[in-house]
DRENMARNU-664973 format. One record per residue (C-alpha): residue in three letters; x, y, z. Coordinates in steps of 0.1 Angstrom, whole numbers, padded with zeros to 4 digits, always signed. Each point is the difference from the previous one (the first is absolute). Last residue first. Example, Ala and Ser with C-alpha at 12.3 -4.5 7.8 and 13.67 -1.06 7.14 Angstrom:
BEGIN
Ser+0137-0011+0071 Ala-0014-0034+0007 
This chain:
BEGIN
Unk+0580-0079+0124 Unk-0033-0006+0014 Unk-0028+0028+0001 Unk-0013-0001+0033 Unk-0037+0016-0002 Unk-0004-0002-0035 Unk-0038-0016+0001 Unk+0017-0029+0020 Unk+0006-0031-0017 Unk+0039+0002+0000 Unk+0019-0026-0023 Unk+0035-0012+0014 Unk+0019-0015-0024 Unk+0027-0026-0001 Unk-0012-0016-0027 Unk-0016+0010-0034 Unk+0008-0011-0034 Unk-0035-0026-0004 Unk-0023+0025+0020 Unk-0020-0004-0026 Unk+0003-0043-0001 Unk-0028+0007+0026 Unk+0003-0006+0039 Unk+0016+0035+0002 Unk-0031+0019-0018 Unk-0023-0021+0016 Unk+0016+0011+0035 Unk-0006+0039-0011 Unk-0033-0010-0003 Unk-0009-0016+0028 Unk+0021+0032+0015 Unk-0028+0023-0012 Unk-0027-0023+0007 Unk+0007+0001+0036 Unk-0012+0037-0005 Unk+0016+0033+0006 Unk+0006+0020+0030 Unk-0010+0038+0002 Unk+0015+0031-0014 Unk-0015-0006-0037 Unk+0033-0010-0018 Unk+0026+0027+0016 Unk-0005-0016+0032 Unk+0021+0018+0022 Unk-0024+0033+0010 Unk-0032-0016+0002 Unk+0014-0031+0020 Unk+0014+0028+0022 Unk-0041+0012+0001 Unk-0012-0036+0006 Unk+0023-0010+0027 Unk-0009+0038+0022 Unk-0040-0010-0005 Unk+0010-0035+0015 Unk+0019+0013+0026 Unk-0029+0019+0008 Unk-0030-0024-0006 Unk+0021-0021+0028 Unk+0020-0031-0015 Unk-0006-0037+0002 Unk-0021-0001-0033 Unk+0031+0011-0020 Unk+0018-0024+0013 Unk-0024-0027-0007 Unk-0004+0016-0035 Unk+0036-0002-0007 Unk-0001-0040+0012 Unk-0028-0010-0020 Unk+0017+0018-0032 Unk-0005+0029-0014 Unk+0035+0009-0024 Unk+0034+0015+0007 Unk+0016-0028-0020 Unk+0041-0009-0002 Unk+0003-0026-0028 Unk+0033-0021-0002 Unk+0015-0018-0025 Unk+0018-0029-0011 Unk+0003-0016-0032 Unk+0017-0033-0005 Unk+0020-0006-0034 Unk+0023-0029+0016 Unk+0028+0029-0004 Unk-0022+0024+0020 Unk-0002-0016+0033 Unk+0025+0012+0020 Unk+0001+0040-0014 Unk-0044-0006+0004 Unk+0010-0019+0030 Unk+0024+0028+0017 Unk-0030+0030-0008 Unk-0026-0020+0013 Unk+0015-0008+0031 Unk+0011+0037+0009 Unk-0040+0016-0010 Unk-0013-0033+0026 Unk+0026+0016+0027 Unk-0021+0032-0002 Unk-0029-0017+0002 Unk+0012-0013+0029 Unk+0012+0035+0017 Unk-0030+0015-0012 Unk-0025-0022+0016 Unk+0024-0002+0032 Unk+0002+0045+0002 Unk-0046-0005-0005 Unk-0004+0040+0015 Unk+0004+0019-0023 Unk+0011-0008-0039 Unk+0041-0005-0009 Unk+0007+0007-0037 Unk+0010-0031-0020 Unk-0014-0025+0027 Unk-0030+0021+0013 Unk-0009+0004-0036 Unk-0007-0039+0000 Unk+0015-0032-0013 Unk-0014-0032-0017 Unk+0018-0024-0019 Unk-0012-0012-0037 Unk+0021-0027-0012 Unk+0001-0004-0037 Unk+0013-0036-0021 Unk+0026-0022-0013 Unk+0003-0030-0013 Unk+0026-0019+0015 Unk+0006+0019+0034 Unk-0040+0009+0001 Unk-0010-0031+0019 Unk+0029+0006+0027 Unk+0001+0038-0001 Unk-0038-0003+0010 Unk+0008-0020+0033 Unk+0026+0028+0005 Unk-0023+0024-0010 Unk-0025-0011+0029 Unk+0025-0003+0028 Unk+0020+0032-0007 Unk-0035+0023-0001 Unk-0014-0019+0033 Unk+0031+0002+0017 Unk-0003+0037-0005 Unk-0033+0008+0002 Unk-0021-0023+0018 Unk+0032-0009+0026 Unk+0010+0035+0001 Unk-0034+0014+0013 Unk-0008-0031+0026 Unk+0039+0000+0012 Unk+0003+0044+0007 Unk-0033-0005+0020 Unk+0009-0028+0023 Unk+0033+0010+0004 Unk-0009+0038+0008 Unk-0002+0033-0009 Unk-0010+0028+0019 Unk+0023+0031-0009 Unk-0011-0003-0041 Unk-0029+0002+0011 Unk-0026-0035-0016 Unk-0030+0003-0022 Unk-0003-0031-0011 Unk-0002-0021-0036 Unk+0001-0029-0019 Unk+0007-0013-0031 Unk-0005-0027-0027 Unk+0004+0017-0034 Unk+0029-0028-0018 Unk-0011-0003-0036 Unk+0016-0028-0016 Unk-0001-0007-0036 Unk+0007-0026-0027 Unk+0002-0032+0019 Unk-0005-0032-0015 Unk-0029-0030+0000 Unk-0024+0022+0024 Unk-0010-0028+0019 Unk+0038-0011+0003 Unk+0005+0036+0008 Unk-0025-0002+0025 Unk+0011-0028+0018 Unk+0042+0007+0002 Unk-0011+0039+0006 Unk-0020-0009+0030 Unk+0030-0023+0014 Unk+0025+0023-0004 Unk-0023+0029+0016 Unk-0006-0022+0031 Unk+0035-0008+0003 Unk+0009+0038+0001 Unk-0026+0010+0025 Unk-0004+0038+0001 Unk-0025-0006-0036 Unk-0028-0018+0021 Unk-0010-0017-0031 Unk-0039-0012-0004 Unk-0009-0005-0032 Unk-0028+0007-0026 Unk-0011-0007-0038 Unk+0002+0019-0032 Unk-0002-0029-0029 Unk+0004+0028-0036 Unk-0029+0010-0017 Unk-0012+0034+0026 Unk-0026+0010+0010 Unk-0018-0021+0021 Unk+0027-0016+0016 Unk+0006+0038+0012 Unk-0027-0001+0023 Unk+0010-0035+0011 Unk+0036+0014+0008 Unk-0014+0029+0021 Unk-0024-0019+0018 Unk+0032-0026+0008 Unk+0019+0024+0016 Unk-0024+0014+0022 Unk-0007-0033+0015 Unk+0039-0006+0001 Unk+0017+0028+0014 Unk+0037-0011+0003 Unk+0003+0011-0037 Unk+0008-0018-0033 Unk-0013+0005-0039 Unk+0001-0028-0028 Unk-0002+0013-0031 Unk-0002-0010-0036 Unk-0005+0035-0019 Unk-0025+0005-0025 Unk+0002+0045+0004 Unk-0031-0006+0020 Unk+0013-0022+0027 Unk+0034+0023+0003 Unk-0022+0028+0007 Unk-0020-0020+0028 Unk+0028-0013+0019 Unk+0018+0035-0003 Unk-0034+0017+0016 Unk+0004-0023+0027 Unk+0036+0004+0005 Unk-0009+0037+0000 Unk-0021-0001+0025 Unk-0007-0037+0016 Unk+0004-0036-0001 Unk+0025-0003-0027 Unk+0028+0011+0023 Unk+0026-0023-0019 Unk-0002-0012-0038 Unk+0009-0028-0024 Unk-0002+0004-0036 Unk-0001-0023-0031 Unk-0004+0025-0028 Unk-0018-0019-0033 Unk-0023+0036-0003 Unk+0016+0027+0016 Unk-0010+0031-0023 Unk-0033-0014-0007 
């Protein structure tokens, strides 16, 4: 019970690794209340992990891009909650989009999950957290520290989440606010879409560089490997770390 009496409000519960998070914090006797856009899976997840954990875990819908929306989820559920201890921002999303064919429409519905999303939700945090203090858990990607083909708005977001992160944890120090980031290279819905898309050749070609770059077993890990990286930050472990930038990966960016 490494998170037992943690009040914690999530994004991107519905699914992958927010899923996996919902359910780790659940078992560790964390209070949570988790967030997405997709309700109905949303709220299986949550009831599966009401039955595991000690602490209330209930469901929201927060359309994280909408910054009045978010203000007004945090105001309820941290009243629910009675405090904040943690926020654990993993709401994403993701397209493959060429570098030579962006647009608007696409460049708007990647930066407005990832990068408004990230500054809205830890500035509703920061506001809870400003007196007592606390852990944010942001979400980047390998595509963000190293570039990844193929997904050039992904990276450039996540990219911008790694820049955010940085300046609050310097900001937000003195009021004894953690901030983090985790960059996973894990299966999630989305990988396995991708991967699902692709011809038994480009596949075949995929799995033998993953072979070759993944020091740790040459192939993705599990969502449980960044639900547990995020207990780790949620818990009063991670007590003299901000600023960070934890890879999930199998060694296949190591960060400096």
């Amino acid at each position: 019970m490494q998170l037992e009496g943690k009040r914690i409000v999530m994004t991107g519960g519905a699914s992958g690794i927010g899923a996996a998070t919902v359910l780790a914090f659940a078992k560790q006797g964390a209070a949570v209340i988790s967030t997405d856009v997709q309700d109905e899976a949303g709220k299986a997840v949550v009831a599966e992990a009401a039955k595991l954990g000690v602490g209330p875990i209930k469901y929201m819908h927060c359309d994280v891009s909408n910054q009045d929306e978010v203000n007004q989820v945090f105001d309820t559920a941290v009243a629910e909650l009675g405090g904040l201890d943690v926020m654990a921002n993993l709401a994403g999303v993701e397209k493959n989009v060429a570098a030579e064919d962006v647009n608007e429409a696409e460049i708007d519905f990647i930066m407005n999950v990832h990068v408004k999303g990230t500054m809205y939700t830890n500035a509703a945090a920061f506001r809870y957290m400003k007196d007592t203090g606390g852990s944010i858990i942001n979400y980047t990607s390998l595509a963000g520290i190293s570039g990844f083909p193929g997904i050039p708005i992904y990276g450039a977001a996540k990219g911008a989440v790694l820049g955010w992160t940085r300046n609050v944890a310097k900001d937000w120090g003195q009021y004894k606010i953690r901030t983090n980031a985790v960059a996973p290279f894990v299966m999630t819905p989305m990988a396995q879409l991708t991967f699902d898309q692709m011809s038994e050749e480009a596949f075949a070609g995929v799995k033998a560089w993953f072979q070759m770059m993944v020091p740790l077993g040459g192939w993705l890990g599990d969502v449980e490997d960044s639900a547990n990286v995020n207990i780790f930050l949620a818990s009063d472990a991670s007590k003299f770390i901000t600023g960070q930038t934890i890879s999930v990966d199998g060694g296949f960016v190591m960060v400096r």
